[in-house]
Backbone as CSV, one residue per row, in Angstrom:
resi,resn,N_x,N_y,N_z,CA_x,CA_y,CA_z,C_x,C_y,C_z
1,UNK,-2.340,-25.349,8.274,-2.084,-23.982,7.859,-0.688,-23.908,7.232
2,UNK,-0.852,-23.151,6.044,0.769,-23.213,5.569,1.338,-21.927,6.357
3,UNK,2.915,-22.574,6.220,3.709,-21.282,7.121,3.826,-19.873,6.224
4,UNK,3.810,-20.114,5.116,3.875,-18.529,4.266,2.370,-17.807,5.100
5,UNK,0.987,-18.658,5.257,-0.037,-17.831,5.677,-0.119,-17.394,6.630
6,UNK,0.564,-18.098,7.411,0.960,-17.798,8.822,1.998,-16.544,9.026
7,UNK,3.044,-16.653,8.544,4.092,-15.451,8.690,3.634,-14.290,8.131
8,UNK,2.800,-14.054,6.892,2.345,-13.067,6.069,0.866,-13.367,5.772
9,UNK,-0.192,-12.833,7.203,-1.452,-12.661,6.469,-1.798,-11.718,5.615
10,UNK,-2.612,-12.015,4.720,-3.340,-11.263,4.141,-4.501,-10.228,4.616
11,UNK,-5.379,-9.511,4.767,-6.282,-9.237,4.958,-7.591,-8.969,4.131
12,UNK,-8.685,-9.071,4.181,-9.788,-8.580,2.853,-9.539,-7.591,2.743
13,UNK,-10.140,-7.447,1.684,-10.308,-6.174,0.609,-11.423,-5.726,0.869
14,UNK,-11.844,-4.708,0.926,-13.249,-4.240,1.203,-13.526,-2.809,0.379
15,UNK,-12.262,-2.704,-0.264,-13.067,-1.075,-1.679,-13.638,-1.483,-2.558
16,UNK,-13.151,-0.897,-3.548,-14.118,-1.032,-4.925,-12.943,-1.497,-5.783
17,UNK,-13.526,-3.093,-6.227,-12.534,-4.115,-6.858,-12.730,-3.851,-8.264
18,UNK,-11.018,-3.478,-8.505,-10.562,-3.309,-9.477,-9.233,-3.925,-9.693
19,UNK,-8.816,-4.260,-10.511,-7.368,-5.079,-10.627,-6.092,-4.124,-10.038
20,UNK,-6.522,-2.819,-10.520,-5.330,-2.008,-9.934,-5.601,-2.096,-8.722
21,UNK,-6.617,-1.435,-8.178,-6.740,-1.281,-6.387,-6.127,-2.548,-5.867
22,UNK,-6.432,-4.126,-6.139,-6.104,-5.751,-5.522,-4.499,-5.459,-5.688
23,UNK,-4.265,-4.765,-6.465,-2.764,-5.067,-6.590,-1.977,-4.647,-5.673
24,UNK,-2.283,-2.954,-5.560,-2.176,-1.654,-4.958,-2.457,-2.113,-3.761
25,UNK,-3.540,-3.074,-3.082,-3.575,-3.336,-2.275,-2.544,-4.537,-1.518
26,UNK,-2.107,-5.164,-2.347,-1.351,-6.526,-2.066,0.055,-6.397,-1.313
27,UNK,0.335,-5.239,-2.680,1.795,-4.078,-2.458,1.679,-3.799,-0.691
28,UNK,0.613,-2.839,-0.391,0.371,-1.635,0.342,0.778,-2.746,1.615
29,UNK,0.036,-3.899,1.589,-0.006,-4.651,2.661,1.592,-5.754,2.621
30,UNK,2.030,-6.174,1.498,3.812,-6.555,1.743,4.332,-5.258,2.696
31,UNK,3.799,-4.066,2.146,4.803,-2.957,2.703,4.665,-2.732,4.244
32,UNK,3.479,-3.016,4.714,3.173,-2.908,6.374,3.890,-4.035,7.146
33,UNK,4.211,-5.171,6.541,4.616,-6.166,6.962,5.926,-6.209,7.199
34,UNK,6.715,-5.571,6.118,8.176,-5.788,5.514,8.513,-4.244,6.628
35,UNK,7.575,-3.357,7.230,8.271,-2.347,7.845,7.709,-2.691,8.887
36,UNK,7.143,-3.630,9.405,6.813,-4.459,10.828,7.946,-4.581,11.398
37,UNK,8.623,-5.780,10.052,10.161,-6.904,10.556,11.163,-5.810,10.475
38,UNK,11.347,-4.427,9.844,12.290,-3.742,10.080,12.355,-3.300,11.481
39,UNK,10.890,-2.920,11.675,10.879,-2.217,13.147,11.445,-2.827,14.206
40,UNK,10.828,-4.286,14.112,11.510,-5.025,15.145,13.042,-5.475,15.085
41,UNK,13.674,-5.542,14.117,14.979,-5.884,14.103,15.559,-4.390,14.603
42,UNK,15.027,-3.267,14.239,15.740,-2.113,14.924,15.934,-2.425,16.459
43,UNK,14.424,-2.448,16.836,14.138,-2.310,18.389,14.947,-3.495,18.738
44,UNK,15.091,-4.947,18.460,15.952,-5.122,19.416,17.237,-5.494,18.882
45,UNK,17.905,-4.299,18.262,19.037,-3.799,18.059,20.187,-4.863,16.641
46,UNK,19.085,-5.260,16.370,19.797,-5.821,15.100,20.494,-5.287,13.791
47,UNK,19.755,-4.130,13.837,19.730,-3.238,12.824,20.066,-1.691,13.542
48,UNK,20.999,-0.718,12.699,20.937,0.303,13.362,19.469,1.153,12.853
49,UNK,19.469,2.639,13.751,18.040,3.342,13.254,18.606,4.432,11.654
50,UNK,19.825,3.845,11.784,20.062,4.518,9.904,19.462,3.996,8.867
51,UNK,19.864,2.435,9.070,19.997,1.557,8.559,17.999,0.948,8.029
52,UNK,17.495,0.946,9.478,16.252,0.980,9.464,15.257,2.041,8.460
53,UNK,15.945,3.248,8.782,15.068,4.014,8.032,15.162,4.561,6.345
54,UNK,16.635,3.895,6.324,17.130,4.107,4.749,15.998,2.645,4.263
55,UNK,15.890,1.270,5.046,15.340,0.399,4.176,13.996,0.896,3.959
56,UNK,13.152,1.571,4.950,12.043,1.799,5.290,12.096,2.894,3.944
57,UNK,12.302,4.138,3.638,12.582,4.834,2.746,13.049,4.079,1.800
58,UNK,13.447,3.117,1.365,13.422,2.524,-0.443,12.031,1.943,-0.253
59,UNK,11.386,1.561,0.557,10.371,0.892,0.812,9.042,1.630,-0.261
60,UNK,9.202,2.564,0.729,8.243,3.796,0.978,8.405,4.134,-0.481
61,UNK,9.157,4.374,-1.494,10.015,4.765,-2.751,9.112,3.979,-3.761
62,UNK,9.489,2.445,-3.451,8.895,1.658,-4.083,7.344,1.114,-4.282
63,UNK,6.853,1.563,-3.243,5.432,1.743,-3.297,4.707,2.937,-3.848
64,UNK,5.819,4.214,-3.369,4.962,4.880,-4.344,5.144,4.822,-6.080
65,UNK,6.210,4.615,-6.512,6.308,4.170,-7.776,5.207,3.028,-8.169
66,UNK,4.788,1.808,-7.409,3.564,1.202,-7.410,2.753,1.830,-7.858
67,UNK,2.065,2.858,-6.813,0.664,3.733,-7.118,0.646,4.436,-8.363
68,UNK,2.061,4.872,-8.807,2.261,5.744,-10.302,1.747,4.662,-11.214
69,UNK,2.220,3.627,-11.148,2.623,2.878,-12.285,0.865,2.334,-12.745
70,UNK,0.210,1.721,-11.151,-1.210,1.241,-11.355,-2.280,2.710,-11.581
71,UNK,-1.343,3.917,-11.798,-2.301,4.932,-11.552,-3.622,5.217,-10.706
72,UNK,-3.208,4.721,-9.367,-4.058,4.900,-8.184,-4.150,6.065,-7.964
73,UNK,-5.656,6.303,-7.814,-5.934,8.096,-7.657,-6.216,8.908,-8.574
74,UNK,-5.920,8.315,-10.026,-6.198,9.259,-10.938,-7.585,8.730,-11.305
75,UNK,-7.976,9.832,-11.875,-9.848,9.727,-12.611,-9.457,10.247,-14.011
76,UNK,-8.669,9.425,-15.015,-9.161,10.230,-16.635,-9.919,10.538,-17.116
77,UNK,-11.270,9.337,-16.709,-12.195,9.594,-17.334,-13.528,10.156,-16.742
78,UNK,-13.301,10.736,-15.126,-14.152,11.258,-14.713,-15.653,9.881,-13.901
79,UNK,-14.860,9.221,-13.371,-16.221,7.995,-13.322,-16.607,8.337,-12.072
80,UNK,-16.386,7.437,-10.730,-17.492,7.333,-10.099,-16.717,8.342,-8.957
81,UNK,-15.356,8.535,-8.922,-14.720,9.513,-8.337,-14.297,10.846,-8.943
82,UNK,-15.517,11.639,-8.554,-15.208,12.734,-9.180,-14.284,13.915,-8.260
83,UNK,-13.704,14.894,-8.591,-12.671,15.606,-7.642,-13.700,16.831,-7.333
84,UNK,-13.685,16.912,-5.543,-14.555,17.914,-5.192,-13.809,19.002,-5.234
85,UNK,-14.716,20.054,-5.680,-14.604,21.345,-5.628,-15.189,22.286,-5.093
């Protein structure tokens, strides 16, 4: 087993595969990981809880700029997600 797979699993994908969603998804899941190792360096006191939540917040920043950028959520063209009304 390599150690990158080991330190950072992946998990399946199980929506509806599209290059944006795999991406969106890849992101979504660095970001659960990367605010795992914050959490724990808070808790045992490595990090203060300022410090923690300012990284956690660029985090959070940067993912959603992700979703803008892959335009996750939007329907231009009206396809298989249509917006209920």
């Amino acid at each position: 087993m390599d150690k990158d797979d080991f330190l950072y699993p992946r998990g399946r994908y199980y929506g509806q595969v599209k290059p944006e969603n795999l991406v969106f998804n890849a992101n979504f899941q660095e970001f659960a990981q990367r605010v795992g190792i914050i959490c724990s360096l808070e808790t045992s006191g490595k990090i203060s809880p300022e410090e923690a939540y300012d990284q956690v917040k660029a985090l959070w920043k940067q993912l959603k700029r992700a979703k803008k950028q892959l335009k996750i959520g939007e329907n231009p063209f009206g396809g298989e997600e249509e917006s209920k009304e």
